[in-house]
Structures are given as C-alpha cells and as structure tokens.
N, CA and C atoms of all chains as a GROMACS GRO file, in nm:
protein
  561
    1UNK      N    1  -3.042  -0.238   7.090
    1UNK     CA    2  -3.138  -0.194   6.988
    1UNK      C    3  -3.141  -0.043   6.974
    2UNK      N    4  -3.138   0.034   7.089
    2UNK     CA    5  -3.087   0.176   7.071
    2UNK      C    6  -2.998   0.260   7.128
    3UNK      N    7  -2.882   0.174   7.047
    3UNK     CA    8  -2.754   0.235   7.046
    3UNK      C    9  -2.723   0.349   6.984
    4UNK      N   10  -2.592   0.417   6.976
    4UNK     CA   11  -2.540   0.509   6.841
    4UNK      C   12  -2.626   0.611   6.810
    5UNK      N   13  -2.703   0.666   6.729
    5UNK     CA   14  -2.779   0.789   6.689
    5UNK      C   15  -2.907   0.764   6.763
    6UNK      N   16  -2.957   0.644   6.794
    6UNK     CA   17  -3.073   0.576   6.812
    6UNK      C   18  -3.093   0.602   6.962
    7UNK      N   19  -2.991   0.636   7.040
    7UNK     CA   20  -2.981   0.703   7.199
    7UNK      C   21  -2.970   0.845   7.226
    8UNK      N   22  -2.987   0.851   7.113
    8UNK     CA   23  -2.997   1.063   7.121
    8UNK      C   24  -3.221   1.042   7.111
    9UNK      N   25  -3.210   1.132   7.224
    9UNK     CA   26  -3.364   1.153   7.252
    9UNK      C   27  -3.470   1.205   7.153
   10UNK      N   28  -3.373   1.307   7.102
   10UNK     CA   29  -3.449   1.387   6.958
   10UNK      C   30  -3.456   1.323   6.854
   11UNK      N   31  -3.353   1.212   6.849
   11UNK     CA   32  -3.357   1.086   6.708
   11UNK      C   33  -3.487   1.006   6.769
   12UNK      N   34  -3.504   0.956   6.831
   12UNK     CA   35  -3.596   0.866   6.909
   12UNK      C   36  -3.767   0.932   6.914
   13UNK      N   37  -3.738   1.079   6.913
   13UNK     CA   38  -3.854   1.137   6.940
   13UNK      C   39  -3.900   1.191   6.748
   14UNK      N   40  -3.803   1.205   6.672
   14UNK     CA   41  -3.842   1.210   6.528
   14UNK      C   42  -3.880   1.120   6.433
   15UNK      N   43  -3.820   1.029   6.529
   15UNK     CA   44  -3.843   0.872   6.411
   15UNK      C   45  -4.000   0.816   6.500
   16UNK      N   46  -3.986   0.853   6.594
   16UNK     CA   47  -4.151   0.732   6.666
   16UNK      C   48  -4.272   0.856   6.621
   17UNK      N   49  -4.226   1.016   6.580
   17UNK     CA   50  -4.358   1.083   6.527
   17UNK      C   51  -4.342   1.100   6.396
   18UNK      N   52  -4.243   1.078   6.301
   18UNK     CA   53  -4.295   1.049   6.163
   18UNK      C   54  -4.294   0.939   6.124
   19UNK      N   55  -4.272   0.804   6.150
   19UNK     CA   56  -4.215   0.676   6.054
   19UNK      C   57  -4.308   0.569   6.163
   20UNK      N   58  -4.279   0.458   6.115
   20UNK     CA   59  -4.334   0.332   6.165
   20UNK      C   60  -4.163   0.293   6.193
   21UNK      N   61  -4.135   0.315   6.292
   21UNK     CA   62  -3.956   0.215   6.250
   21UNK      C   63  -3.955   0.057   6.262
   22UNK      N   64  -3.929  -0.022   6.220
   22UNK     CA   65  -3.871  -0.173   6.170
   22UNK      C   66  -3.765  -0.226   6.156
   23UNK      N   67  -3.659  -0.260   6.246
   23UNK     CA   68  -3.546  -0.346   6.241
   23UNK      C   69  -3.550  -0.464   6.142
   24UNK      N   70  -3.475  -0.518   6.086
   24UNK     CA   71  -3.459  -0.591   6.040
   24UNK      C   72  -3.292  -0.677   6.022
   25UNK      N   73  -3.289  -0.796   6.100
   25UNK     CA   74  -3.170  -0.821   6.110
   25UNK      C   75  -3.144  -0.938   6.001
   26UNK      N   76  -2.990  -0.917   5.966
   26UNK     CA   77  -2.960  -0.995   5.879
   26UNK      C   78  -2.851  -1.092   5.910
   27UNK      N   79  -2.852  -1.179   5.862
   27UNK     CA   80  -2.751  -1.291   5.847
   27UNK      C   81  -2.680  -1.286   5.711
   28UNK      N   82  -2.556  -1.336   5.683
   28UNK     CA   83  -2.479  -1.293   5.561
   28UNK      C   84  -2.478  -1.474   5.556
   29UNK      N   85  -2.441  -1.567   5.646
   29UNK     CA   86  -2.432  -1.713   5.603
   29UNK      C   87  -2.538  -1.752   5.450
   30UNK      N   88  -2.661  -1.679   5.548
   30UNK     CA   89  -2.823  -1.728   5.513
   30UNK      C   90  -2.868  -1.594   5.470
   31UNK      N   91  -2.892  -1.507   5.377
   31UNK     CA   92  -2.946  -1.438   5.357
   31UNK      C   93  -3.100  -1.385   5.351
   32UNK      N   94  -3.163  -1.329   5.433
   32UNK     CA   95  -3.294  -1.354   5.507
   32UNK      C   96  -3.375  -1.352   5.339
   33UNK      N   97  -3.526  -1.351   5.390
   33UNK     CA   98  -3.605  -1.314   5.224
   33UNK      C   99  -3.609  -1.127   5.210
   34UNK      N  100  -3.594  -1.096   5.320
   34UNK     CA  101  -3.676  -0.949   5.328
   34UNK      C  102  -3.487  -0.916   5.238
   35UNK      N  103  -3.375  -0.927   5.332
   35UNK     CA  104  -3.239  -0.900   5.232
   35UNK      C  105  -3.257  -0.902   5.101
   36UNK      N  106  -3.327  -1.046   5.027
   36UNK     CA  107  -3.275  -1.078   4.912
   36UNK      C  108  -3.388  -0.980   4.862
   37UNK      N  109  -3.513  -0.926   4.916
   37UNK     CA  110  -3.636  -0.884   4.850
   37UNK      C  111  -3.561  -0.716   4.804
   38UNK      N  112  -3.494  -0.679   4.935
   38UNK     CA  113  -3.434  -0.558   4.925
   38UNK      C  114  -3.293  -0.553   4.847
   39UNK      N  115  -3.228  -0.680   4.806
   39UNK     CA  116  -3.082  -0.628   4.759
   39UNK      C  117  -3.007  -0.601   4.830
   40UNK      N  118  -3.004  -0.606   4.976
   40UNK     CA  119  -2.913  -0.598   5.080
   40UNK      C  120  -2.792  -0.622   5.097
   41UNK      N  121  -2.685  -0.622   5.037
   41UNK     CA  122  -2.541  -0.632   5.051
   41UNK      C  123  -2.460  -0.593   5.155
   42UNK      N  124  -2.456  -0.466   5.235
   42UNK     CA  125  -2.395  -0.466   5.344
   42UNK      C  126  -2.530  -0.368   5.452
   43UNK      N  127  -2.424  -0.314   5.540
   43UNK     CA  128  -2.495  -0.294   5.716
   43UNK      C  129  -2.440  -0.199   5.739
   44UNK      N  130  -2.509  -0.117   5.823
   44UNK     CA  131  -2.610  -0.092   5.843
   44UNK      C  132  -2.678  -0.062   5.662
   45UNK      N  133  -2.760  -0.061   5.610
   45UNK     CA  134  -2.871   0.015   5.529
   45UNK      C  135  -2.989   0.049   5.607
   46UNK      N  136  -3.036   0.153   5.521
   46UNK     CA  137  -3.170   0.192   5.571
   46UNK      C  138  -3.219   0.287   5.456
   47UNK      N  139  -3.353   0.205   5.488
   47UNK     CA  140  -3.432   0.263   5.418
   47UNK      C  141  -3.530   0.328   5.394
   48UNK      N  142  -3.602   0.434   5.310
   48UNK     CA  143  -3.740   0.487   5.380
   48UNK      C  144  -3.849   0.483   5.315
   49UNK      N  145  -3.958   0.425   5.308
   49UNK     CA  146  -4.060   0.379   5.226
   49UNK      C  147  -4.185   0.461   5.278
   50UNK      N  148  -4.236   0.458   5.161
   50UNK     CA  149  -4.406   0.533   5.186
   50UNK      C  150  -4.476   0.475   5.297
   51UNK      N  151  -4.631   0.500   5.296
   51UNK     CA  152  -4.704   0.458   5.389
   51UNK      C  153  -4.747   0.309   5.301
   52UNK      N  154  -4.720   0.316   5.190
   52UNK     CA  155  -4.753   0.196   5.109
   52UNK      C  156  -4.689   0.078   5.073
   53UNK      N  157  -4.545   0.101   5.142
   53UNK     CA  158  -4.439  -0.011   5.099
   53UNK      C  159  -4.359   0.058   5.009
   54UNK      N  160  -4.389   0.143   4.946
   54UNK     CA  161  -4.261   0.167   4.769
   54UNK      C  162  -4.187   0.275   4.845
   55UNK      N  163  -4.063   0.252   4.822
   55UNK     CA  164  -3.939   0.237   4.872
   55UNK      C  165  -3.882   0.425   4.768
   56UNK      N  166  -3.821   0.501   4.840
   56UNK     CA  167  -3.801   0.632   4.796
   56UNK      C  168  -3.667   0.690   4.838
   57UNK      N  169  -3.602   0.618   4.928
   57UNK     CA  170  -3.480   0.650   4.981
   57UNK      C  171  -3.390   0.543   5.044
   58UNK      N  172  -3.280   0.558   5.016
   58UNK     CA  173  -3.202   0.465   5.107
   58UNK      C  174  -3.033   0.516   5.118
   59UNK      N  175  -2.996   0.495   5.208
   59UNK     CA  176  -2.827   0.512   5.260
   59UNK      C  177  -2.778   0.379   5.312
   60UNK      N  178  -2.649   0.378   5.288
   60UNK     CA  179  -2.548   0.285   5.350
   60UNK      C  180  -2.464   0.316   5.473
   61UNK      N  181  -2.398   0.247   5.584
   61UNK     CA  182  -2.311   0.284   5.634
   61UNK      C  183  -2.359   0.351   5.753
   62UNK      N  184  -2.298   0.333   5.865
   62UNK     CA  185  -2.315   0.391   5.990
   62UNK      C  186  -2.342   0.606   5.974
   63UNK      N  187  -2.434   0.655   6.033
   63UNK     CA  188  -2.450   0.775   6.051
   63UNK      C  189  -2.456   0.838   6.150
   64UNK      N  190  -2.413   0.973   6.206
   64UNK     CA  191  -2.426   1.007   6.338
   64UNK      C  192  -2.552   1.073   6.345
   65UNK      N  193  -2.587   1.152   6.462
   65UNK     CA  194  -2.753   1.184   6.501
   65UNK      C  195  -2.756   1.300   6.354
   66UNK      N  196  -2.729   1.364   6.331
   66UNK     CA  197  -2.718   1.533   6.299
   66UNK      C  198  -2.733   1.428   6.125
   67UNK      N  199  -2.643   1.347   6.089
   67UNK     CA  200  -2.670   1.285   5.931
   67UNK      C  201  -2.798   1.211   5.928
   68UNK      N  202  -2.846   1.160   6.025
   68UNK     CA  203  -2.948   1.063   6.027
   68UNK      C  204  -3.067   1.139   6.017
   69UNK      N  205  -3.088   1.273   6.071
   69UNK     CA  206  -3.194   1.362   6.064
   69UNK      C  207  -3.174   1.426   5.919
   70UNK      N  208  -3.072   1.433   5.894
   70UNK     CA  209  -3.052   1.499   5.744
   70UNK      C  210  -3.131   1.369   5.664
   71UNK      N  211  -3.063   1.295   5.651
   71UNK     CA  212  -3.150   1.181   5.568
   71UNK      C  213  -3.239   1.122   5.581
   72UNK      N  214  -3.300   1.126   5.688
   72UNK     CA  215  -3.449   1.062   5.721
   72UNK      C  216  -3.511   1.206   5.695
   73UNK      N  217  -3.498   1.384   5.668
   73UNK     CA  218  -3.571   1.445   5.629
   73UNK      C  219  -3.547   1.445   5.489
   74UNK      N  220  -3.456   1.432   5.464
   74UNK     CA  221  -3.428   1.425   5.253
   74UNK      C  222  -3.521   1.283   5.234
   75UNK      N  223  -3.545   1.164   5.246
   75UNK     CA  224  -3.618   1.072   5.281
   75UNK      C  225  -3.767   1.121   5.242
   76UNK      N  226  -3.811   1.168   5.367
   76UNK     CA  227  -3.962   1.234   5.366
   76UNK      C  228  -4.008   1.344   5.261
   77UNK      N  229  -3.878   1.449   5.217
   77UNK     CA  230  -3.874   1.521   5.114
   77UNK      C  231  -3.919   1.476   4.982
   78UNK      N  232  -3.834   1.382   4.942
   78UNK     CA  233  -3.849   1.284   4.893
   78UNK      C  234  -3.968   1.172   4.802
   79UNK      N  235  -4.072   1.127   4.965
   79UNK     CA  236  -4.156   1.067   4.950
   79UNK      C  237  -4.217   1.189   4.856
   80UNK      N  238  -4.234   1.305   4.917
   80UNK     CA  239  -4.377   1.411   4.857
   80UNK      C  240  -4.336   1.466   4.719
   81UNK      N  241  -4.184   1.470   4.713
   81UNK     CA  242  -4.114   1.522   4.568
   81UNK      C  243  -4.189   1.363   4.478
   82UNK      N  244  -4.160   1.290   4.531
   82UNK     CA  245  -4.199   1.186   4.404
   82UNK      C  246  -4.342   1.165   4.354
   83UNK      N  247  -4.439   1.212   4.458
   83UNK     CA  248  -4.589   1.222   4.458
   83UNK      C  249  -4.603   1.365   4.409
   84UNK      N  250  -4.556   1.436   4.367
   84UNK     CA  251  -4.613   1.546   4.278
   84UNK      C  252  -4.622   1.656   4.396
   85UNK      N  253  -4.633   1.620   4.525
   85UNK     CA  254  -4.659   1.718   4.648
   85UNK      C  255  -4.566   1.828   4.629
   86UNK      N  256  -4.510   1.929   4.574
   86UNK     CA  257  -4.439   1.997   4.547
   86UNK      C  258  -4.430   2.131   4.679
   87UNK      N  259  -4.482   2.130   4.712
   87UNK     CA  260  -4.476   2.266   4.826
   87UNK      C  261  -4.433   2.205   4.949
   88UNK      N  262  -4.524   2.060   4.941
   88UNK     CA  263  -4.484   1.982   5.087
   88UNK      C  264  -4.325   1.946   5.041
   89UNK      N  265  -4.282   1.922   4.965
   89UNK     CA  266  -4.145   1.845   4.899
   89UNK      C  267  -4.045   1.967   4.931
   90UNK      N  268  -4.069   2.042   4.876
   90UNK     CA  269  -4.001   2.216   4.939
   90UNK      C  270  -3.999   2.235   5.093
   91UNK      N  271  -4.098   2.232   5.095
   91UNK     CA  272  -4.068   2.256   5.256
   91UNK      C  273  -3.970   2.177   5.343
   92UNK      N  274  -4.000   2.000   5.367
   92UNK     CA  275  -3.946   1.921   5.368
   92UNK      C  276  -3.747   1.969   5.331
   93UNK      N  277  -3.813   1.912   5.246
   93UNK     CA  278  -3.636   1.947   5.205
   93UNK      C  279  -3.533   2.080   5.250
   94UNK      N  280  -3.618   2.217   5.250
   94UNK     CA  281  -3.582   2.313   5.315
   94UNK      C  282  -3.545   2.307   5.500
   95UNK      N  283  -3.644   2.249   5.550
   95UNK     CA  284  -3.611   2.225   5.686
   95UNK      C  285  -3.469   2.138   5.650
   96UNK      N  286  -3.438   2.044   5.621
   96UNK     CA  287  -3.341   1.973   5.624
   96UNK      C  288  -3.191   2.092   5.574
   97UNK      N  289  -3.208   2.165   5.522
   97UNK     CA  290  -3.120   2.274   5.467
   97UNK      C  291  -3.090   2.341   5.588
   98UNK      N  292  -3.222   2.416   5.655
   98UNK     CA  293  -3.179   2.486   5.781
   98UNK      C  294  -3.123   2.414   5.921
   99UNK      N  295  -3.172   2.325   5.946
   99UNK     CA  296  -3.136   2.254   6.061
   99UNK      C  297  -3.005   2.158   6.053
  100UNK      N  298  -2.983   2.098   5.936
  100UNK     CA  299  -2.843   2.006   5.918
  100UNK      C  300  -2.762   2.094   5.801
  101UNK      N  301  -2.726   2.225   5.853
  101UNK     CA  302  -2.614   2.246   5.736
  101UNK      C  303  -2.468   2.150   5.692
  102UNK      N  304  -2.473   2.101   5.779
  102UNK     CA  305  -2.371   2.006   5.764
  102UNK      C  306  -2.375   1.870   5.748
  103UNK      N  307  -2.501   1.852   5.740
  103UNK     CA  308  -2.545   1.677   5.688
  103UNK      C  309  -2.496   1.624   5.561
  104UNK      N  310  -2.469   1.482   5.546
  104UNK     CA  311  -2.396   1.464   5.416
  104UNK      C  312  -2.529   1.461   5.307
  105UNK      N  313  -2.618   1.454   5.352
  105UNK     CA  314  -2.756   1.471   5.228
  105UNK      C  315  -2.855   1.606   5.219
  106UNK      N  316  -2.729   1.712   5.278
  106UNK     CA  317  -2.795   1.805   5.270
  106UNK      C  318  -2.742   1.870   5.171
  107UNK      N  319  -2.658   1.873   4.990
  107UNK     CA  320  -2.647   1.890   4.888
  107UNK      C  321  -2.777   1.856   4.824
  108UNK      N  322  -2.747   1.733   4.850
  108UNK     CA  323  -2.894   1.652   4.731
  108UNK      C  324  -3.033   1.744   4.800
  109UNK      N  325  -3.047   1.780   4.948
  109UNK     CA  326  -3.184   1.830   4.957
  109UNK      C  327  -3.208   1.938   4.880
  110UNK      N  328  -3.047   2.052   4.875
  110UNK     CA  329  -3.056   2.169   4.806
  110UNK      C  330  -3.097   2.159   4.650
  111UNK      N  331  -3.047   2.064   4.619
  111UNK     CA  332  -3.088   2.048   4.489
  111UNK      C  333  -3.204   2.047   4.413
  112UNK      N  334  -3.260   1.945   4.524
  112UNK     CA  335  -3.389   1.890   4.489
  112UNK      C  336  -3.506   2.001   4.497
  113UNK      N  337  -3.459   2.070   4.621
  113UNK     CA  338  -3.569   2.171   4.686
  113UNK      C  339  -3.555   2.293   4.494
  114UNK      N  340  -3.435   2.301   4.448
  114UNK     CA  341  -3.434   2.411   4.320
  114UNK      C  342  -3.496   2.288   4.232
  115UNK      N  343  -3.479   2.225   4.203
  115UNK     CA  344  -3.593   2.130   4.149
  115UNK      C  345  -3.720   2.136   4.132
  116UNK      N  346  -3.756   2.122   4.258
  116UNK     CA  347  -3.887   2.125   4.281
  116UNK      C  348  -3.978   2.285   4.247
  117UNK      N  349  -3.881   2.314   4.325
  117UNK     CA  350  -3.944   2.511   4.302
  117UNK      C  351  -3.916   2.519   4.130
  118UNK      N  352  -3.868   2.458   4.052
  118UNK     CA  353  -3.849   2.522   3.937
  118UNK      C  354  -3.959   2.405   3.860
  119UNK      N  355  -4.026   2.344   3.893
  119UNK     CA  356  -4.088   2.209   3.843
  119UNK      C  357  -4.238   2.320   3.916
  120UNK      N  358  -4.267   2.385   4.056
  120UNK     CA  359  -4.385   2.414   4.088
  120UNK      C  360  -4.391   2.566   3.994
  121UNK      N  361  -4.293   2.626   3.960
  121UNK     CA  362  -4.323   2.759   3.914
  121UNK      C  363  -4.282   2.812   3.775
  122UNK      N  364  -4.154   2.688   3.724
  122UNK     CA  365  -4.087   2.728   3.570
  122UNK      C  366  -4.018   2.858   3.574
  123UNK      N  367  -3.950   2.928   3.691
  123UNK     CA  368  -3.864   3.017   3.670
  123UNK      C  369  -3.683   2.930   3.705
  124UNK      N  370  -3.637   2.933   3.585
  124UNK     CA  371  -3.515   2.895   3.580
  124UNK      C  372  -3.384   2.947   3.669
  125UNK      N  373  -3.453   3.028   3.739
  125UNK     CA  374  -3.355   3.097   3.840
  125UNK      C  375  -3.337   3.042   3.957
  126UNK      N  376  -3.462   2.905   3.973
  126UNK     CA  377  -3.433   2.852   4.064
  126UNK      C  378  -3.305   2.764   4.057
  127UNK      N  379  -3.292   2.717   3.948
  127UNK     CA  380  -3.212   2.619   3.901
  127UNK      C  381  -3.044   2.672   3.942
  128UNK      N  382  -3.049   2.814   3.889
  128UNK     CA  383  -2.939   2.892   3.856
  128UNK      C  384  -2.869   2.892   4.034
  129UNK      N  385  -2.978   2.930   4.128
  129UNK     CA  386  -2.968   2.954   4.244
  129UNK      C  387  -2.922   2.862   4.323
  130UNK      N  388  -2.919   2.710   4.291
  130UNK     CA  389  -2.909   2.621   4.319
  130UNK      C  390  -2.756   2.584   4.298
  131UNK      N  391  -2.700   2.615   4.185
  131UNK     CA  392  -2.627   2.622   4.146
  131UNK      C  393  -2.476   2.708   4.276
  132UNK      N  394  -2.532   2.846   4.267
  132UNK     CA  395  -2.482   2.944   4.309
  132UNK      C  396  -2.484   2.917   4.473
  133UNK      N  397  -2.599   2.826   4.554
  133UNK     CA  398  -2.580   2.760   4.695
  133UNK      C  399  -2.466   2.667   4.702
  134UNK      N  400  -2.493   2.561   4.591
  134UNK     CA  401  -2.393   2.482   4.671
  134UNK      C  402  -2.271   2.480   4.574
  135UNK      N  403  -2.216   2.576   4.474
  135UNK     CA  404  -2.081   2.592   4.447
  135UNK      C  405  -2.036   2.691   4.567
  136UNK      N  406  -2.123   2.770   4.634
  136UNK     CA  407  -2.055   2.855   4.732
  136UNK      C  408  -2.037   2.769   4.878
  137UNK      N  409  -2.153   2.697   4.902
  137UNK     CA  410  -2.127   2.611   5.029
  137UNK      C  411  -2.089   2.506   5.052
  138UNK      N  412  -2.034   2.430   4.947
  138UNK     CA  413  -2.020   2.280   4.878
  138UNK      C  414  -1.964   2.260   4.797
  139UNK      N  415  -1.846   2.304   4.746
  139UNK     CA  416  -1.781   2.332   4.629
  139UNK      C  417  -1.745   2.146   4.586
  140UNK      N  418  -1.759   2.044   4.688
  140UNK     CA  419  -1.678   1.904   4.663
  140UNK      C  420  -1.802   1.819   4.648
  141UNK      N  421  -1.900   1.851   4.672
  141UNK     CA  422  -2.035   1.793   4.677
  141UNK      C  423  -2.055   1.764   4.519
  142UNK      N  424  -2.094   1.598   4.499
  142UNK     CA  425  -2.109   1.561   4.361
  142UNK      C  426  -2.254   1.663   4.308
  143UNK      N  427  -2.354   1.657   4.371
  143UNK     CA  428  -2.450   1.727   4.376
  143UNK      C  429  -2.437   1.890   4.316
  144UNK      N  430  -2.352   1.936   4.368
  144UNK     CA  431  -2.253   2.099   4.284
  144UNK      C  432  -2.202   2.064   4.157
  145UNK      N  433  -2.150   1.946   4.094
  145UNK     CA  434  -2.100   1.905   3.974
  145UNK      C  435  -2.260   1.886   3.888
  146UNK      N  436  -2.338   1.833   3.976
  146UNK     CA  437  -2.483   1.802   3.898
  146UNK      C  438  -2.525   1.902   3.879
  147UNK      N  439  -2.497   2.025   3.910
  147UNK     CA  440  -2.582   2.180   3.925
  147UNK      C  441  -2.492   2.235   3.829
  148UNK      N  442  -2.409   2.202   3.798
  148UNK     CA  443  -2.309   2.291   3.673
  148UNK      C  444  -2.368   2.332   3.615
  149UNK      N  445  -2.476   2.249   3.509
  149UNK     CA  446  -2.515   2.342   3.361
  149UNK      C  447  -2.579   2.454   3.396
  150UNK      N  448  -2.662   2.475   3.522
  150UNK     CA  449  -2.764   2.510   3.558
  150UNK      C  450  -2.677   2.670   3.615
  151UNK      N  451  -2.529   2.663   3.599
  151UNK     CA  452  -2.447   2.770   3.650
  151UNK      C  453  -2.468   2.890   3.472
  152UNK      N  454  -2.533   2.812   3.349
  152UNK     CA  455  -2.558   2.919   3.231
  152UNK      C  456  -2.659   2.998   3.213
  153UNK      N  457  -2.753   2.946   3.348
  153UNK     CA  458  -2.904   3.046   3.321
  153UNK      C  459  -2.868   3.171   3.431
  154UNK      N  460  -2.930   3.256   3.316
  154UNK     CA  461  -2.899   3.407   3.395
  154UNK      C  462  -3.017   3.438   3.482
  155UNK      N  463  -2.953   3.516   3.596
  155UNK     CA  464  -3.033   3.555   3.706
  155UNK      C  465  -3.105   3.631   3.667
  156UNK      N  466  -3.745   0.917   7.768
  156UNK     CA  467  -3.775   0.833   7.660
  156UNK      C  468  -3.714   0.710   7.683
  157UNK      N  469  -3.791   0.571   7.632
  157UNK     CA  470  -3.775   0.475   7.669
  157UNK      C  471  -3.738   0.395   7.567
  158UNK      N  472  -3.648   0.443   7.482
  158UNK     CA  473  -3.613   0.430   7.348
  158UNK      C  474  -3.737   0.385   7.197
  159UNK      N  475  -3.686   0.327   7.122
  159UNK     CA  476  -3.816   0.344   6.959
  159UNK      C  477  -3.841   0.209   6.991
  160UNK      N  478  -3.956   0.163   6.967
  160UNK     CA  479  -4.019   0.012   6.978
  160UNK      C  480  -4.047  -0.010   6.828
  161UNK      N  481  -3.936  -0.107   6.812
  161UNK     CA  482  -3.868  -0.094   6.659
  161UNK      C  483  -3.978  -0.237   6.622
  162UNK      N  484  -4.061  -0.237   6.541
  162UNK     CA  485  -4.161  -0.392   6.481
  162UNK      C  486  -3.996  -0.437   6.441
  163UNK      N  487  -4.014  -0.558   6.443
  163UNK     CA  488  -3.963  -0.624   6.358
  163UNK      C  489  -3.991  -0.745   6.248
  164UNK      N  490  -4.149  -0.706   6.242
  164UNK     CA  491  -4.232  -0.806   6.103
  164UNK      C  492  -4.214  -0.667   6.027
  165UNK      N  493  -4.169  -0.688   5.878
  165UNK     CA  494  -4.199  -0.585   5.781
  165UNK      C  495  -4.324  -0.610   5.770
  166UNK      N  496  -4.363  -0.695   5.734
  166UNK     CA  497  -4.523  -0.704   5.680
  166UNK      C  498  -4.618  -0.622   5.792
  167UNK      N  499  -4.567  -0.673   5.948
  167UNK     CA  500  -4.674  -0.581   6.017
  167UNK      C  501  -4.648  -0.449   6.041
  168UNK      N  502  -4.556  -0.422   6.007
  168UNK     CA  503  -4.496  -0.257   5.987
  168UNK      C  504  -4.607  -0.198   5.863
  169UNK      N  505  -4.563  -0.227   5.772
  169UNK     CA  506  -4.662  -0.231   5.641
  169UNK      C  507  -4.771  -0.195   5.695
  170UNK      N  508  -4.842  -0.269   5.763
  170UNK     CA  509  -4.991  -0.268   5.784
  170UNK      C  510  -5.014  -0.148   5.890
  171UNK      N  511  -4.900  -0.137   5.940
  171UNK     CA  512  -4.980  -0.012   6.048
  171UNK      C  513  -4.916   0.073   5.999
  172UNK      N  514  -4.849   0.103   5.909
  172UNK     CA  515  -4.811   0.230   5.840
  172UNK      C  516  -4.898   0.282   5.760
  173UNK      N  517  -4.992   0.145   5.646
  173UNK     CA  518  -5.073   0.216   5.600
  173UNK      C  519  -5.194   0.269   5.672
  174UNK      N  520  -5.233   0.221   5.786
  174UNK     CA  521  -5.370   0.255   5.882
  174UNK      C  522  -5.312   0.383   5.917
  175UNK      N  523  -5.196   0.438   5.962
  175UNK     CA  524  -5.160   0.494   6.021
  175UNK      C  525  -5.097   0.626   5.929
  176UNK      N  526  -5.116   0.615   5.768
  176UNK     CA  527  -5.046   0.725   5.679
  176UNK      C  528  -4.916   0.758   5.714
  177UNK      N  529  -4.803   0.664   5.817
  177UNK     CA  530  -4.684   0.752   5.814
  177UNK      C  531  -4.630   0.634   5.736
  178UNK      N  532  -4.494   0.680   5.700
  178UNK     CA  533  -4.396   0.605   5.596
  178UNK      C  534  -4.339   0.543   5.689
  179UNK      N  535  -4.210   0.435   5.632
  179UNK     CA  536  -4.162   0.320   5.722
  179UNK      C  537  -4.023   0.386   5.715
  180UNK      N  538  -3.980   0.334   5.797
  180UNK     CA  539  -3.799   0.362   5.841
  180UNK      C  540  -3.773   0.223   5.839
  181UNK      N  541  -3.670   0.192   5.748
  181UNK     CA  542  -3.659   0.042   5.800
  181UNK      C  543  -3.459   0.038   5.783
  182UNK      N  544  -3.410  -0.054   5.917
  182UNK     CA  545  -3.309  -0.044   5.883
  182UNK      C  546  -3.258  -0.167   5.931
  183UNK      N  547  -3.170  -0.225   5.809
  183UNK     CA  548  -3.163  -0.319   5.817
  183UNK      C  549  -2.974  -0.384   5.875
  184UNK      N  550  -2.993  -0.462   5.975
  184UNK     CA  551  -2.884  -0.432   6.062
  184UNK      C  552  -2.797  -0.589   6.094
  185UNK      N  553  -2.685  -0.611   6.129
  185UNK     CA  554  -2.590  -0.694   6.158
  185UNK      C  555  -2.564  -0.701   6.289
  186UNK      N  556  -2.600  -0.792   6.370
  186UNK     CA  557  -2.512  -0.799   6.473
  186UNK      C  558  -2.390  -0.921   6.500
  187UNK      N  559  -2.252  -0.822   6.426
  187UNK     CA  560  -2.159  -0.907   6.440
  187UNK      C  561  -2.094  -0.897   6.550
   0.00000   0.00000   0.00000
C-alpha cells in the first residue's frame, strides 16, 4: 500500500497534512461503481477533489516522488484557481514552480499562476511573462505552445 | 512514519474531508 513515491517520508508527510487520501482498487474483469462513476480506464489514476467531492485534477500513469508533489500541488492550486481564490491559487501554484522545477506539471502551474495574476490584476504582462518563462525553460512543453499568442503583448 | 492510512470507502473519505475542509487524494489502483 506504500510502495513507490508513497515510501518517501515527505510524500507521506504532504499527503496525510493536506488531503484525506483514499485508495481505491480496481478490477478490469468487473469494473467497480466508483471506476465507472469516475471513467476509469487505466492505472494508476489519481485524482484530486475538493473538500466537497467535485473533482479539479487528475493524472495518469505511474509518477516519481518529485512529479507527485508537483501534481498534487498544481492539484491544490487548482482547487483555489477554480474557486475564484486567486492569491491562494498564486501562491499554490508558485510553490510548485520553486520546489519542482522539474516536475512534469510544473508548465501548466506556470501558466496558470500568469493566469491567475493577470485575472487578479488585468496587467497583460503577466501573460507576456509567462510566455517568456516557459519558452526560455520549456521550450517542448505543450503549455509554451499555449502561451504563444501571449508572446504579442508588449512588456 | 508509519506510512498514509489510505480510507478506502470514498463515501467515508467524503465525509471526513468535508468535516475536516481538506480535499481528497484519491488514487485509483491495480493490483496486477
């Protein structure tokens, strides 16, 4: 049960102080109800839901400790970006920038975080800036292709 | 650490997430 990322101490110690965690095992013969409720097709998934049940993030596919913290903080980013929380959503997402530069969901956090700052304040430079992060640190990142237009607003 | 004491009722996950204001981690897994 805690194997793989799930035996690193700091994974263990981030997930039991922000989340409720919940296994859920599946059968492919018999497809459980909670699978069919979720759309479950393959394994590992995971997913990260509010304190309310509604559902705000999800990944496929095995992750190591360093991706799993990237996406369980883009996750939480996430939750507060979709609730209007905009400073908490920034922040969030920013920690995930500094601590996993190398996480595979740490494009989308950059993004989101110029998002958000340009959604809490309407200066388009956030956008631009966003742009100018991850064509310089991420040039292959689909997330840098999503930031293109945003490469015409002047600094 | 004595590893995560993972629920495995969603529904009672649910319920102490909302008493509890944190969000759920849920991951849903194969043992082949």
């Amino acid at each position: 049960m805690n194997t793989g990322p799930y035996s690193n101490e700091k994974v263990q110690a981030f997930i039991l102080d922000q989340f409720i965690p919940v296994r859920s095992e599946c059968f492919w013969d018999k497809p459980t109800p909670l699978m069919q409720r979720f759309g479950i097709k393959w394994t590992p998934t995971f997913i990260v839901h509010d304190s309310e049940g509604a559902e705000h993030h999800r990944f496929v596919g095995y992750v190591p400790a360093d991706d799993l913290f990237a996406q369980l903080g883009l996750g939480l980013g996430k939750i507060s970006y979709d609730a209007d929380r905009l400073d908490e959503a920034i922040a969030r997402f920013r920690t995930v920038i500094a601590r996993h530069p190398a996480g595979g969901a740490t494009p989308e956090a950059i993004f989101l975080a110029g998002v958000a700052e340009y959604k809490r304040g309407h200066d388009a430079k956030a956008l631009r800036q966003v742009w100018e992060t991850l064509s310089a640190s991420y040039p292959q990142s689909e997330w840098t292709r999503r930031a293109e237009p945003y490469s015409a607003i002047p600094l | 650490m004595a590893g995560i004491p993972w629920e495995t009722d969603f529904d009672a996950a649910s319920a102490k997430a909302k008493v509890a204001g944190k969000p759920i981690f849920q991951d849903f897994w194969f043992d082949g």
